[in-house]
Structures are given as C-alpha cells and as structure tokens.
N, CA, C and O of each residue as an XYZ file, in Angstrom:
324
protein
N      -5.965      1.868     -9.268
C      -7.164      2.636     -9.011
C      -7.805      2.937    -10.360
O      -7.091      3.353    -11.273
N      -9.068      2.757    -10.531
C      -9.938      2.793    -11.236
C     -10.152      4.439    -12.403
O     -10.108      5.533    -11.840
N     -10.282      4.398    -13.346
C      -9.801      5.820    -14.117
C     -10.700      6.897    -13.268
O     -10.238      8.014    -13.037
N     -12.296      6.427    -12.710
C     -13.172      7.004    -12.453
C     -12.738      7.845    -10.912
O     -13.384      8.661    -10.254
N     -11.348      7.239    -10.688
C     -11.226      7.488     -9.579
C     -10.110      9.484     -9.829
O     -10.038     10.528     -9.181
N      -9.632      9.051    -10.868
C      -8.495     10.054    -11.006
C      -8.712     11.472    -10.968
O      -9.462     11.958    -11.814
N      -8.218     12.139    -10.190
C      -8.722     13.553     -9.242
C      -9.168     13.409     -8.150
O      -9.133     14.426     -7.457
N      -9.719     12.247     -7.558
C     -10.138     11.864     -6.124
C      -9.394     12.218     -5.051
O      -8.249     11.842     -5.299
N      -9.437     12.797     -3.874
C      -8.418     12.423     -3.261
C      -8.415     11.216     -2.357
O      -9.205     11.047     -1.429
N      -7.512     10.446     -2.696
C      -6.722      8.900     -1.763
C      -6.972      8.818     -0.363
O      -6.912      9.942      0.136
N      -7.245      7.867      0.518
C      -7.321      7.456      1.492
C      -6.352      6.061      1.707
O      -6.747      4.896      1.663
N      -4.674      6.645      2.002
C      -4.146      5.270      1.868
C      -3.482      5.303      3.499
O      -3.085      6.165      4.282
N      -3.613      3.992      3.476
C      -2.866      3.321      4.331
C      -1.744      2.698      4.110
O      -1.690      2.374      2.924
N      -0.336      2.211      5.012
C       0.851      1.607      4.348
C       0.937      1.477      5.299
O       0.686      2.350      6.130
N       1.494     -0.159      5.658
C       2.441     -0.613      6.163
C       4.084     -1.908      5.528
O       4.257     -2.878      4.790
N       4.811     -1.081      6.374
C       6.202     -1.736      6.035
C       6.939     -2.521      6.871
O       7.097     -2.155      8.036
N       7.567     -3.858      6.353
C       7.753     -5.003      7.253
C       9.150     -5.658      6.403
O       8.910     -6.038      5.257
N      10.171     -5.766      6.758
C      11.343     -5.965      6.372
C      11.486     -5.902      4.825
O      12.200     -4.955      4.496
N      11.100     -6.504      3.962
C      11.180     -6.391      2.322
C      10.167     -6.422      1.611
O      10.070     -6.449      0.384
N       8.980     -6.415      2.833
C       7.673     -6.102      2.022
C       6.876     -4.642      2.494
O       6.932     -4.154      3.623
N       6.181     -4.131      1.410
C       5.705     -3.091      1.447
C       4.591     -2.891      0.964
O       4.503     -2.645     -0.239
N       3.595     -2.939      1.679
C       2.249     -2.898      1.168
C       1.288     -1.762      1.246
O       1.204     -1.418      2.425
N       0.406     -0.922      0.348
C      -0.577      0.016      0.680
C      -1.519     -0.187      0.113
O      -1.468     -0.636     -1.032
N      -2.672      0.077      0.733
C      -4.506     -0.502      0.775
C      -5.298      1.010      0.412
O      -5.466      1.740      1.389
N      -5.747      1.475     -0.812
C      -6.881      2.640     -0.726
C      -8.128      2.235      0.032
O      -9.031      1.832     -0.700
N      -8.324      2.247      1.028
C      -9.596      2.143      1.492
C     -11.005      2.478      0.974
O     -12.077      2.076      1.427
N     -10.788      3.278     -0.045
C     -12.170      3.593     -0.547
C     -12.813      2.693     -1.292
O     -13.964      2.258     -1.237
N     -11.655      2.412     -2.193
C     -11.387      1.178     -3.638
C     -11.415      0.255     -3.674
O     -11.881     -0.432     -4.583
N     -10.555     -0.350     -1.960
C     -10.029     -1.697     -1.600
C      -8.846     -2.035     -2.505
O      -8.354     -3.150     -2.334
N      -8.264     -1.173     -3.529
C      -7.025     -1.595     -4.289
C      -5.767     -1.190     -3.268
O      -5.720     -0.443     -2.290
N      -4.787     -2.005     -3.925
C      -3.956     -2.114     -3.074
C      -2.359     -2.419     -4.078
O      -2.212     -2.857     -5.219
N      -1.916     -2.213     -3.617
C      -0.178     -2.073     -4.048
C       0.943     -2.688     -3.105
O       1.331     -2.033     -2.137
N       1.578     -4.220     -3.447
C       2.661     -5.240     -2.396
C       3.579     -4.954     -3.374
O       3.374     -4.606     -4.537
N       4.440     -5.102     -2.888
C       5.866     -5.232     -3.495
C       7.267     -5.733     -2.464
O       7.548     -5.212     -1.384
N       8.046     -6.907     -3.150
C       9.072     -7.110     -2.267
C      10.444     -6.578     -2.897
O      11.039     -6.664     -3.972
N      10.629     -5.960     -1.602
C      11.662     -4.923     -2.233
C      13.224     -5.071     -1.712
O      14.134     -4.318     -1.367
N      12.967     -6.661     -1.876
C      14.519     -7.473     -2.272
C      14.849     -7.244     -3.312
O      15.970     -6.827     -3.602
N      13.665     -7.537     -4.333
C      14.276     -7.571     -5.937
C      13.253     -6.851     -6.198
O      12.425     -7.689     -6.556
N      12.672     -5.649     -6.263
C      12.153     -4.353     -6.450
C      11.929     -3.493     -6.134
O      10.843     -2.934     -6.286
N      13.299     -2.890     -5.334
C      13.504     -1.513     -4.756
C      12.843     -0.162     -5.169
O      12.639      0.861     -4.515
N      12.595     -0.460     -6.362
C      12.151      0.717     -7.108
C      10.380      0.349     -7.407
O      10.039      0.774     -8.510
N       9.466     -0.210     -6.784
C       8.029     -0.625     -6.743
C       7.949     -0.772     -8.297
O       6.864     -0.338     -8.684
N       8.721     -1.231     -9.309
C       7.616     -1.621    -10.206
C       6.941     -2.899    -10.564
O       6.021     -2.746    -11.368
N       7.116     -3.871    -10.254
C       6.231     -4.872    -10.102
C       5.200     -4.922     -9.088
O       5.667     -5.179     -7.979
N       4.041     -4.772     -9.114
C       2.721     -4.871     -8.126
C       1.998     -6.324     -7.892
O       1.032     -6.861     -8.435
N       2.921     -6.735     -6.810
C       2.292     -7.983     -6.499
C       0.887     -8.365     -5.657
O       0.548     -9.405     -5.092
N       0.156     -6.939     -5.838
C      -1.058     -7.341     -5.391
C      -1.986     -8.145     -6.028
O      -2.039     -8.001     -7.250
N      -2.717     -8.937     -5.534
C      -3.923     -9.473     -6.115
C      -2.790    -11.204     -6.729
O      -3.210    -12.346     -6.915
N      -1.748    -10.806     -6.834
C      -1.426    -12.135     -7.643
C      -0.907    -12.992     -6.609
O      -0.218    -12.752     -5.617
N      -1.690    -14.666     -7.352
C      -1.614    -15.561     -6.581
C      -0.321    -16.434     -5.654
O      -0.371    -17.283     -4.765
N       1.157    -15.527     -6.592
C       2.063    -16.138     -5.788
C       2.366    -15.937     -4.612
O       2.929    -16.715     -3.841
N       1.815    -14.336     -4.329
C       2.025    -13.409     -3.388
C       0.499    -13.290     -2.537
O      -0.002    -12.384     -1.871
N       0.077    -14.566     -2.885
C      -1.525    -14.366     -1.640
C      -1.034    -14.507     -0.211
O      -1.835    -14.011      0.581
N      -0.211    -14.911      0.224
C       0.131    -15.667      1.797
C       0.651    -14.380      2.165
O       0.176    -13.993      3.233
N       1.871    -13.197      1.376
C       2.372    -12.258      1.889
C       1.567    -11.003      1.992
O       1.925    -10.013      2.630
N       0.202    -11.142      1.163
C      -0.818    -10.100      1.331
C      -1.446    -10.188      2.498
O      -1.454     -9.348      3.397
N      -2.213    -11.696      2.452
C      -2.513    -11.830      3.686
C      -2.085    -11.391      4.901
O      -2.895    -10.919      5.698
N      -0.659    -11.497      5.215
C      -0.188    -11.626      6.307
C       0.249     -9.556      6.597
O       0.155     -8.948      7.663
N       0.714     -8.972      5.179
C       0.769     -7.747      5.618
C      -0.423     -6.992      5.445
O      -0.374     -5.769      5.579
N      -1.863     -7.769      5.065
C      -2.974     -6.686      5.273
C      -3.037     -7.434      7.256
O      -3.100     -6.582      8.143
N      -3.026     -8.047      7.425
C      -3.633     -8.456      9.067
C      -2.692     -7.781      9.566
O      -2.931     -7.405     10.713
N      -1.497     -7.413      9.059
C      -0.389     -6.254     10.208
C      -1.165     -4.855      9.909
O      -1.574     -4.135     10.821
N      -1.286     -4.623      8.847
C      -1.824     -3.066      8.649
C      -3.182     -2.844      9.439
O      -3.450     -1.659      9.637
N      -4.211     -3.910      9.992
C      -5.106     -3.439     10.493
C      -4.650     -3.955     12.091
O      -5.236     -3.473     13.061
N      -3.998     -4.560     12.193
C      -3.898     -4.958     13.375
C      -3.094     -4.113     14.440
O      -3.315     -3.936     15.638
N      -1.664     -3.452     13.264
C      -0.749     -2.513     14.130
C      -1.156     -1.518     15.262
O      -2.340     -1.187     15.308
N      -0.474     -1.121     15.980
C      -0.528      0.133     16.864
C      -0.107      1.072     16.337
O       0.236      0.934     15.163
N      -0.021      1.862     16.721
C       0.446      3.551     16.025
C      -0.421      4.819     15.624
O      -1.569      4.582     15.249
N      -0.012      6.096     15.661
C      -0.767      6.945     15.356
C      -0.924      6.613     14.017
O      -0.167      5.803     13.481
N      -2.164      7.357     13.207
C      -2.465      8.117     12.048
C      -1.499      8.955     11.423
O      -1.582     10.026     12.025
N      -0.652      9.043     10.563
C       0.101     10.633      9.844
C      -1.271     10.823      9.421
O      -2.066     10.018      8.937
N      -1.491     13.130      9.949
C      -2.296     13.283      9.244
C      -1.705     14.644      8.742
O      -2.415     15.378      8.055
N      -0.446     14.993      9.060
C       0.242     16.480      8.647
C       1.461     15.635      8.095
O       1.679     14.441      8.299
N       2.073     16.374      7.481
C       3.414     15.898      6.347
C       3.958     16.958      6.197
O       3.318     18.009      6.234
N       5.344     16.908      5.980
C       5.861     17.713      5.880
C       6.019     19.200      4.559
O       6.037     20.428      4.465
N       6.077     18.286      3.992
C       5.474     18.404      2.681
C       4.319     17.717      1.524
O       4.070     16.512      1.521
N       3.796     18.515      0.744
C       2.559     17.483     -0.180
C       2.697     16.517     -0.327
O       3.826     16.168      0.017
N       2.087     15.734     -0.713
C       2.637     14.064     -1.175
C       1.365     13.998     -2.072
O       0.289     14.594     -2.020
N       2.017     12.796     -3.148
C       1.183     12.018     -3.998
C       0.914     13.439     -5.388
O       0.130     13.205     -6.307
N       1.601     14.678     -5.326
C       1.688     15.405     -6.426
C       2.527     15.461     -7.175
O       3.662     15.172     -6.797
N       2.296     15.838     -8.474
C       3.018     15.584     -9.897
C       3.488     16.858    -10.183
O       4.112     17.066    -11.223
C-alpha cells in the first residue's frame, strides 16, 4: 500500500485455500499471496509476480466468487501496532 495511503483505514478482504493465502485492499487494488508451504510466516509477497500469476488468478476468482458472511465485529482490534 501506497505511503499516501498510511493512516487510512483498510478495506481488506482474505481468502484462504489449503497453502495459499491471499488478501486484496479494495480501495488500492494491492494485494498480498503467499504460499505457506514454505512461508508460514508471510514474508515473501507473491503478489503481482509472474511465477505466481495462475495462483492469483485462481485465488482472486475464489475471493469474489465465495459464499459467506462479511466479518464486520472482531473480537478484538486488528491491524494495530
């Protein structure tokens, strides 16, 4: 996300599918994949890169396509430092 963005508040979406894990800011269109066979801990961001175009593809068409409610209460805050 873009510096201009920092203090914004996020509009994310996530969906999770056996070792992949993907989330989309909707505002931004940035987005965050990771396979978390061999990066349990998200630090490699395989979004946008070309090895990982077929697995973006396929988990952005699950994220819009899924069923399910919205989370719009949490248990606790999220995304604070």
């Amino acid at each position: 996300v873009s510096a201009s963005r920092c203090g914004v508040q996020l509009d994310l979406r996530t969906v999770h599918r056996g070792d992949a894990k993907l989330t989309v800011e909707l505002q931004s269109g940035d987005g965050e994949l990771y396979d978390l066979s061999v990066d349990k801990h998200e630090m490699k961001n395989l979004w946008n890169m070309t090895k990982a175009s077929e697995l973006q593809a396929q988990m952005t068409e699950l994220l819009w396509t899924r069923p399910g409610a919205e989370l719009t209460e949490f248990d606790m805050p999220v995304g604070v430092a």
